[in-house]
C-alpha positions as CSV (number, residue, x, y, z in Angstrom):
1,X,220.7,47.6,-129.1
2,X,222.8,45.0,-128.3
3,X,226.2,46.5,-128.6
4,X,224.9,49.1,-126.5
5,X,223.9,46.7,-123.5
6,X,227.2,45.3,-124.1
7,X,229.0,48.8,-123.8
8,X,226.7,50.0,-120.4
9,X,227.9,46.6,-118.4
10,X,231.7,46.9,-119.5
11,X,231.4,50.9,-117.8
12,X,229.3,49.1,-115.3
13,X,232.4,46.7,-114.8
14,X,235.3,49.5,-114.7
15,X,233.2,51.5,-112.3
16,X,232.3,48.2,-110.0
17,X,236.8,47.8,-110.0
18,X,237.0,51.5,-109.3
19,X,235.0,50.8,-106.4
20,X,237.1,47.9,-105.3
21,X,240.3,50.2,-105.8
22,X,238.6,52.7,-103.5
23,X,237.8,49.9,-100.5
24,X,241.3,49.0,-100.3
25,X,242.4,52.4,-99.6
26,X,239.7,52.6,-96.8
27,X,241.6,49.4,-95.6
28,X,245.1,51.3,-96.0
29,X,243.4,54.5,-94.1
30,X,242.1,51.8,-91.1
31,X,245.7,50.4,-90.2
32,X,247.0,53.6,-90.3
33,X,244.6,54.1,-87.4
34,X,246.3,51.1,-85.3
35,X,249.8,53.8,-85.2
36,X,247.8,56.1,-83.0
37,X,249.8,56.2,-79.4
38,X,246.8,57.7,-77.5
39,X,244.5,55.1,-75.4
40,X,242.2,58.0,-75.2
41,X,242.2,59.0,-78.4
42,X,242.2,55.2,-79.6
43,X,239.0,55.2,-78.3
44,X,237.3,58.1,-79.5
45,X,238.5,57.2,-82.7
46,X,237.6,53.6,-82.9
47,X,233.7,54.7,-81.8
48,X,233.7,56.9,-84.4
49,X,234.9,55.0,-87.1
50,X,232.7,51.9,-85.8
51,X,229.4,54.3,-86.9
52,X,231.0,55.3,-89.9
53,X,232.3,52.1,-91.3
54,X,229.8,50.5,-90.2
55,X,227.5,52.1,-91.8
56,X,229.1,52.6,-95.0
57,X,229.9,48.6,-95.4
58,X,226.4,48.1,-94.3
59,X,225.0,50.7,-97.0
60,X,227.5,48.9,-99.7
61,X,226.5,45.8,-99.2
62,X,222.6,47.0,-99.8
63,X,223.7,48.5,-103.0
64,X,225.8,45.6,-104.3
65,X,222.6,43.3,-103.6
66,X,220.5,45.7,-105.5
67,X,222.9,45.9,-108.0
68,X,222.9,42.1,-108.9
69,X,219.3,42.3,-109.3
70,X,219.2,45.4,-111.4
71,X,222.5,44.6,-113.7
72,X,221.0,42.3,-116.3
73,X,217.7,44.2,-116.4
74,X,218.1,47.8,-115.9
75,X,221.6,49.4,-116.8
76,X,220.4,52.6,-115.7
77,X,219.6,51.9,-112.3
78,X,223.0,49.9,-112.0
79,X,225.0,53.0,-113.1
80,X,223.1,54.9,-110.4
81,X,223.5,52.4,-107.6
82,X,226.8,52.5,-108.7
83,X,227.7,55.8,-108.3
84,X,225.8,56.4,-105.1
85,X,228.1,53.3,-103.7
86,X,231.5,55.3,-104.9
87,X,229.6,58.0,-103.2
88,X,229.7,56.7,-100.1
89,X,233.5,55.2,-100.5
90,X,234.7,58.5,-101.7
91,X,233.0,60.0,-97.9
92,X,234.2,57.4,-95.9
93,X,237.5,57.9,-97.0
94,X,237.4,61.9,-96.1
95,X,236.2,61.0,-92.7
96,X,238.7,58.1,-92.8
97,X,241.1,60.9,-93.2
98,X,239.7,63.6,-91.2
99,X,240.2,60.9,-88.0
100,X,243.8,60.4,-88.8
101,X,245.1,64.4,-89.4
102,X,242.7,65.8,-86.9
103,X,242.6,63.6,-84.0
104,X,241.7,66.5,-81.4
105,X,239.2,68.2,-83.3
106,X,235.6,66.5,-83.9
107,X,233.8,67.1,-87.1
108,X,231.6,69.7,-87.3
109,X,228.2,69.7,-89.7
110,X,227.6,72.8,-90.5
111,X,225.0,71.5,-93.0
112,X,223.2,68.9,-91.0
113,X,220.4,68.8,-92.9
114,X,222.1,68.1,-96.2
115,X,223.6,65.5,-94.5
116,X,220.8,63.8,-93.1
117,X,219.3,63.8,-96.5
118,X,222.9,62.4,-98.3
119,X,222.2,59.6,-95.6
120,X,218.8,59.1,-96.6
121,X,219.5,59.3,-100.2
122,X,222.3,56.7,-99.8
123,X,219.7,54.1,-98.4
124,X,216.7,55.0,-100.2
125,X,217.9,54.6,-103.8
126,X,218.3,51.1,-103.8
127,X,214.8,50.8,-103.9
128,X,214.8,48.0,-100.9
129,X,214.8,50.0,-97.5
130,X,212.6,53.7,-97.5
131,X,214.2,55.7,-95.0
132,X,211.4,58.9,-94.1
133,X,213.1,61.4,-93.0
134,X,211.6,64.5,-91.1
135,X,212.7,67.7,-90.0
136,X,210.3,70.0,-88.2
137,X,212.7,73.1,-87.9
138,X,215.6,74.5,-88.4
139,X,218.5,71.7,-87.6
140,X,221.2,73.6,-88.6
141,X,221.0,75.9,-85.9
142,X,221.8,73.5,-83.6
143,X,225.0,73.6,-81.0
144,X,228.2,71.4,-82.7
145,X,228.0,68.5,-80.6
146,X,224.2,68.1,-80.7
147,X,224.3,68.1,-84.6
148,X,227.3,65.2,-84.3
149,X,225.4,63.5,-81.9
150,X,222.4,63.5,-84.2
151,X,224.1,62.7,-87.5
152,X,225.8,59.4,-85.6
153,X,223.0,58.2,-84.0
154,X,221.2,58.1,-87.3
155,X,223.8,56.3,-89.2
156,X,224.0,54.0,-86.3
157,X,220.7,53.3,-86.2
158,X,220.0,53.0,-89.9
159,X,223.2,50.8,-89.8
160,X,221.2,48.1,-87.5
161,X,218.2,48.4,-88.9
162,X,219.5,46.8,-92.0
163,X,222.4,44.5,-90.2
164,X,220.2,43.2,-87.1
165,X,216.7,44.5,-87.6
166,X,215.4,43.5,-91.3
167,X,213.4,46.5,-91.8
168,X,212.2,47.9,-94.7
169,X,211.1,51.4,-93.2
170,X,213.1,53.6,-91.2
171,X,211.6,56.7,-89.8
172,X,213.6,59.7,-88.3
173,X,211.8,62.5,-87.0
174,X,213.6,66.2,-85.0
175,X,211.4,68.7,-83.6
176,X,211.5,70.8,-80.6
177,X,209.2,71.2,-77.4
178,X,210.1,74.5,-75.0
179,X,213.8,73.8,-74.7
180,X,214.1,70.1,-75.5
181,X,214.9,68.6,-78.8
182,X,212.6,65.3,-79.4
183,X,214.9,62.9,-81.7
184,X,213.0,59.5,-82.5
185,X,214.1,56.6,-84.5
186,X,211.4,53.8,-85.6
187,X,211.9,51.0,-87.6
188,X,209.9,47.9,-89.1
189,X,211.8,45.1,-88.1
190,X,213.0,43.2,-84.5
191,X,211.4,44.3,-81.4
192,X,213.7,46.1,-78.6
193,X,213.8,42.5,-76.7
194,X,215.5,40.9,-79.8
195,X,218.0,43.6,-80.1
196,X,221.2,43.1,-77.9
197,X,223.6,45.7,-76.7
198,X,226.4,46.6,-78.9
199,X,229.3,48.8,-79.4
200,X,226.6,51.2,-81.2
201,X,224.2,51.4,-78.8
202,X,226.3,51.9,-75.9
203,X,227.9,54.7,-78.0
204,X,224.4,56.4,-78.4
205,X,223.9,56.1,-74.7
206,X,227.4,57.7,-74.3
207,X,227.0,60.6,-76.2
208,X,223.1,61.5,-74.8
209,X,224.3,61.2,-71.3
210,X,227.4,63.6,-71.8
211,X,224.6,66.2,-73.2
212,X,222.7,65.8,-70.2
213,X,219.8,64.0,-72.2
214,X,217.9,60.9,-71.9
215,X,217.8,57.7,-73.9
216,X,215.0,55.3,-74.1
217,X,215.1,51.7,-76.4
218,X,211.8,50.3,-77.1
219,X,209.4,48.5,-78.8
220,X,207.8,49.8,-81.9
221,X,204.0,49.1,-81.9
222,X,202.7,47.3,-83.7
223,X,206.2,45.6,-85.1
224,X,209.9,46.6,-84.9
225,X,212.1,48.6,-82.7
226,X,212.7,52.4,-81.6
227,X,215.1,55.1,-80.1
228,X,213.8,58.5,-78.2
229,X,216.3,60.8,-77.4
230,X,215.6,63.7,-75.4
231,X,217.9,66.4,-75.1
232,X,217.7,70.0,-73.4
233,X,219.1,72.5,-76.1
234,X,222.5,74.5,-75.5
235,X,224.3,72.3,-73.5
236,X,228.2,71.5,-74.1
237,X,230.2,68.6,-73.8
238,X,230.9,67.7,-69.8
239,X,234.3,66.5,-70.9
């Protein structure tokens, strides 16, 4: 029994340095970024790895906090922390990659309701934050940039829910009414009047408005703090 405990946190140690290994080359991929000539590309870059990174460092740091608890204790739930937080290395770095080869090109989920659910899964296995996660029709039928716009507004929200918002519920609900989709965010945490403005938000706001939708940050009754987005379906990109 004892031999192997020992042998489960010595694999538990070569995966945690794998892991390490795999953050320095998301570090090597982000100053490869800085070589970009293109202010306007710059920019559309540097949004779109702030919601990525963002929320991948964000979603790390939840799993190496649940991992301390777990690694004495329960060896099985470390290995599976574990490997959901290479998980989310080994994506970053594909995206990381995807933003440096294909700067005019923006990624397109075909499977966005697959990737919702990766996102949920990411968050939801540490056992500290639930993220609810509902889908009232078909998502994947959705134009490109309306599925983007979707997938990055819920890793930027779930991403300050956990850094600014201390919640331990997330809720994120799609459905459609006549020719609008309804996409709301709710957490548990901080109300809308202890949230400031940040890079994230202002992206969200960014994106709705070049979709012709509407934004709205507010209070969630009784406690913490949501997003409605409103969006008419089949609209392109104004730019």
């Amino acid at each position: 029994m004892y031999l192997n405990l020992v042998e489960k946190n010595r694999a538990i140690d070569n995966l945690n340095k794998e892991l390490m290994t795999k953050v320095d080359q998301l570090q090597d991929y982000s100053a490869k970024i800085k070589e970009l000539t293109l202010i306007e590309e710059r920019q559309r870059i540097s949004q779109n790895l702030h919601d990525m990174l963002g929320h991948s460092l964000i979603g790390l740091r939840l799993h190496l906090d649940a991992l301390n608890q777990f690694i004495d204790t329960d060896p099985q739930k470390s290995h599976q922390i574990l490997d959901k937080s290479k998980s989310i290395i080994d994506h970053s770095l594909i995206e990381l990659r995807e933003s440096v080869n294909e700067l005019n090109e923006s990624k397109e989920l075909a499977d966005l309701k697959t990737a919702l659910e990766e996102l949920q899964s990411s968050i939801s296995v540490t056992g500290k934050v639930k993220v609810d996660l509902k889908m009232y029709f078909d998502v994947n039928k959705l134009d490109i940039s309306i599925k983007d716009l979707i997938y990055k507004t819920a890793q930027e929200f779930i991403t300050n829910s956990l850094k600014h918002g201390h919640s331990s519920l997330i809720i994120i609900k799609l459905r459609l009414n006549d020719n609008q989709l309804i996409f709301n965010l709710s957490n548990n945490g901080l109300n809308a009047t202890d949230i400031t403005a940040s890079n994230g938000i202002n992206g969200i706001k960014d994106r709705v408005k070049k979709l012709q939708g509407t934004v709205e940050f507010t209070d969630n009754y009784p406690v913490g703090f949501k997003t409605d987005i409103t969006l008419p379906i089949g609209v392109t990109n104004n730019d």
